[in-house]
DRENKOLDREN-881991 format. One record per residue (C-alpha): residue number from 1; residue in one letter; x, y, z. Coordinates in Angstrom, 3 decimals, padded with zeros to 6 digits. Example, Ala and Ser with C-alpha at 12.3 -4.5 7.8 and 13.67 -1.06 7.14 Angstrom:
NODE / num / residuo / u / v / w
NODE / 1 / a / 012.300 / -004.500 / 007.800 $
NODE / 2 / s / 013.670 / -001.060 / 007.140 $
//
This chain:
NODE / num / residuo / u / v / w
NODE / 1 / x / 008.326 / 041.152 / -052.813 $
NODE / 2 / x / 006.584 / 038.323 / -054.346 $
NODE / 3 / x / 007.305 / 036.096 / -057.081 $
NODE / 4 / x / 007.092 / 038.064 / -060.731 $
NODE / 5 / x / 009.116 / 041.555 / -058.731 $
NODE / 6 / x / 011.640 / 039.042 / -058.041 $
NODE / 7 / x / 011.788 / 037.853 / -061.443 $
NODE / 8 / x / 011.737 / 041.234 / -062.636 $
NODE / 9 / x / 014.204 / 042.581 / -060.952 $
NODE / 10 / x / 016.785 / 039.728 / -061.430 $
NODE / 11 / x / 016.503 / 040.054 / -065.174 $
NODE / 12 / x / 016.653 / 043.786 / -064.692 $
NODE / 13 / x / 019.813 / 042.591 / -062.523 $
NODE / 14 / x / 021.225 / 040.967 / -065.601 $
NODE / 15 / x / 021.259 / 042.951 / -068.113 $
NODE / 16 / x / 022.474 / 045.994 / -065.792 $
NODE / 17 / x / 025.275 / 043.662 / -064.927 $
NODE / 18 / x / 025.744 / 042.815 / -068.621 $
NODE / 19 / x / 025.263 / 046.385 / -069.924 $
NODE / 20 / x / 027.965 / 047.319 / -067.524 $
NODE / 21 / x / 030.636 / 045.149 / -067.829 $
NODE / 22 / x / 030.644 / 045.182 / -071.630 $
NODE / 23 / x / 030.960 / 048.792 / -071.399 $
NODE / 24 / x / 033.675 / 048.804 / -068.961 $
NODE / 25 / x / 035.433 / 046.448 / -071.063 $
NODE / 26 / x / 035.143 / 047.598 / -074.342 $
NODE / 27 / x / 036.397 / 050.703 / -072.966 $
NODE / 28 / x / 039.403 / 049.629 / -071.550 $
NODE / 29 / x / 042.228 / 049.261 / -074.212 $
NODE / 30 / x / 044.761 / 048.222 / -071.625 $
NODE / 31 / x / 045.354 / 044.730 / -070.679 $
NODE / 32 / x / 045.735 / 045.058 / -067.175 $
NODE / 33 / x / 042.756 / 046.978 / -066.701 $
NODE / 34 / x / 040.963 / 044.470 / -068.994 $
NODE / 35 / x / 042.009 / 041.936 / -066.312 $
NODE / 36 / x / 041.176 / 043.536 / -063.131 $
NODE / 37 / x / 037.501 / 044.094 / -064.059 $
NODE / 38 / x / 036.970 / 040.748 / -065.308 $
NODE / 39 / x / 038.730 / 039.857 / -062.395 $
NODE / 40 / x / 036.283 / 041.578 / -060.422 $
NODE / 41 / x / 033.143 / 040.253 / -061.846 $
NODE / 42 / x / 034.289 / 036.922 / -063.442 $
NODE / 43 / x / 031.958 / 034.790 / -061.072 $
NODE / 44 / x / 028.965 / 036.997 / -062.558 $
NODE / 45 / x / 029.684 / 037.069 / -066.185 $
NODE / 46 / x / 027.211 / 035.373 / -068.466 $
NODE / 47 / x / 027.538 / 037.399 / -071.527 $
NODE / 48 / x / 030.086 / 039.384 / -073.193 $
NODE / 49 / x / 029.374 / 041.801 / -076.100 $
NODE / 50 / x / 032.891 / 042.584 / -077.788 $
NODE / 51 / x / 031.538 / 043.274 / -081.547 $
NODE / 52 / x / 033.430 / 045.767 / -082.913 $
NODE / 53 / x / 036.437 / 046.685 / -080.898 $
NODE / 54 / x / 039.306 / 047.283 / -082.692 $
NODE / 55 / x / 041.575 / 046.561 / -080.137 $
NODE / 56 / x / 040.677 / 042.913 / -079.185 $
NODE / 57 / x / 043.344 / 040.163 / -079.556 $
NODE / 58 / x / 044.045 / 037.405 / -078.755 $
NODE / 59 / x / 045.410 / 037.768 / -075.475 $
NODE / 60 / x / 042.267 / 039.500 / -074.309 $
NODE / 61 / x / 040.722 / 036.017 / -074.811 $
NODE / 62 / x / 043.165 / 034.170 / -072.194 $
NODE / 63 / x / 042.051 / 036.189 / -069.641 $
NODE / 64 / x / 037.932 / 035.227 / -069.908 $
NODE / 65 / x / 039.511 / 031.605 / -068.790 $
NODE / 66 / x / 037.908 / 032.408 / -065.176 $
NODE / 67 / x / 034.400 / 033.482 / -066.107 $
NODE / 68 / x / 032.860 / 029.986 / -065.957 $
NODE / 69 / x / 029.313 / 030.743 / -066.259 $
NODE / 70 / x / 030.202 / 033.000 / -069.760 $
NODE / 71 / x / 027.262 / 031.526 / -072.100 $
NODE / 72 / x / 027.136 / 033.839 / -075.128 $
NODE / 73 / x / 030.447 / 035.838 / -076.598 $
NODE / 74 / x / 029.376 / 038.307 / -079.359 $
NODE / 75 / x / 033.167 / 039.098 / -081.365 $
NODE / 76 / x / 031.514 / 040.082 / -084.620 $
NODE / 77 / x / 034.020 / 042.269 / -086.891 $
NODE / 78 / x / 036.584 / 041.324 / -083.926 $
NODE / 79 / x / 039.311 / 041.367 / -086.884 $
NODE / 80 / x / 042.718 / 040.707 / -085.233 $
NODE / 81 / x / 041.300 / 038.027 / -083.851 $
NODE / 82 / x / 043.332 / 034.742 / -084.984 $
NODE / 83 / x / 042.147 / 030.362 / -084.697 $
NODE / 84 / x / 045.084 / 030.557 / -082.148 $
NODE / 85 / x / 042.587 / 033.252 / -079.419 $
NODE / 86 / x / 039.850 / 031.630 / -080.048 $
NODE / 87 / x / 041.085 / 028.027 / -078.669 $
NODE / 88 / x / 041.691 / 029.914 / -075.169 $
NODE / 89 / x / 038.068 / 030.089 / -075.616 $
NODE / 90 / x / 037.874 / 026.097 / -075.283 $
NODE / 91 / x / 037.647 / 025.368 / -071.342 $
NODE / 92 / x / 034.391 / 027.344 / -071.234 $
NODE / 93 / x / 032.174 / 024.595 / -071.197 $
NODE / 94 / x / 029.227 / 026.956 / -070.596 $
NODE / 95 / x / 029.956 / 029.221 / -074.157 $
NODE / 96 / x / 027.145 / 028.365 / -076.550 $
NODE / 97 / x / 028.439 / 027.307 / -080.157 $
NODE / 98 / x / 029.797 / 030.216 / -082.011 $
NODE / 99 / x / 027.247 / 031.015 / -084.888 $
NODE / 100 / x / 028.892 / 031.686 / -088.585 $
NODE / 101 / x / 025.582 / 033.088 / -089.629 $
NODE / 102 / x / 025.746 / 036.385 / -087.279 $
NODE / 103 / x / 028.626 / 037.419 / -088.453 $
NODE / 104 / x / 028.741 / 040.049 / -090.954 $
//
């Protein structure tokens, strides 16, 4: 395999992995569940798309304190959400700024 198939299929890689997990996720409404998958993949998560869900709280953000490489959280109309959940979100050094202008 040379150099651009391996490029190619690492990004394909990615997004699978990112496709996936955000789907398993945002169909899980039960804590526990919520916490064995990102459990599971916590090493491996670099982006998290939870826009919409109507079941995200707060405690659903103490549990992402393991996925260290997490670089971009989408939580757009996220509304139960509270100042309190998002400072769990703190000791990810990795998370990129949270941008004011996406949301709706």
């Amino acid at each position: 395999m040379n150099f651009a198939q391996q490029c190619q299929l690492n990004i394909l890689k990615n997004y699978l992995e990112f496709t996936v997990v955000s789907a398993l996720l945002n169909q899980t409404s039960q804590l526990t569940e919520f916490e064995k998958i990102l459990k599971f993949f916590s090493n491996e998560i670099e982006t998290l798309n939870f826009s919409e869900n109507t079941y995200l709280i707060d405690a659903y953000l103490l549990t992402l304190k393991n996925c260290k490489n997490l670089k971009v959280l989408h939580l757009q109309e996220c509304h139960d959400l509270t100042d309190a959940g998002l400072a769990h979100l703190t000791p990810l050094v990795a998370l990129q700024p949270f941008r004011s202008d996406l949301v709706r």
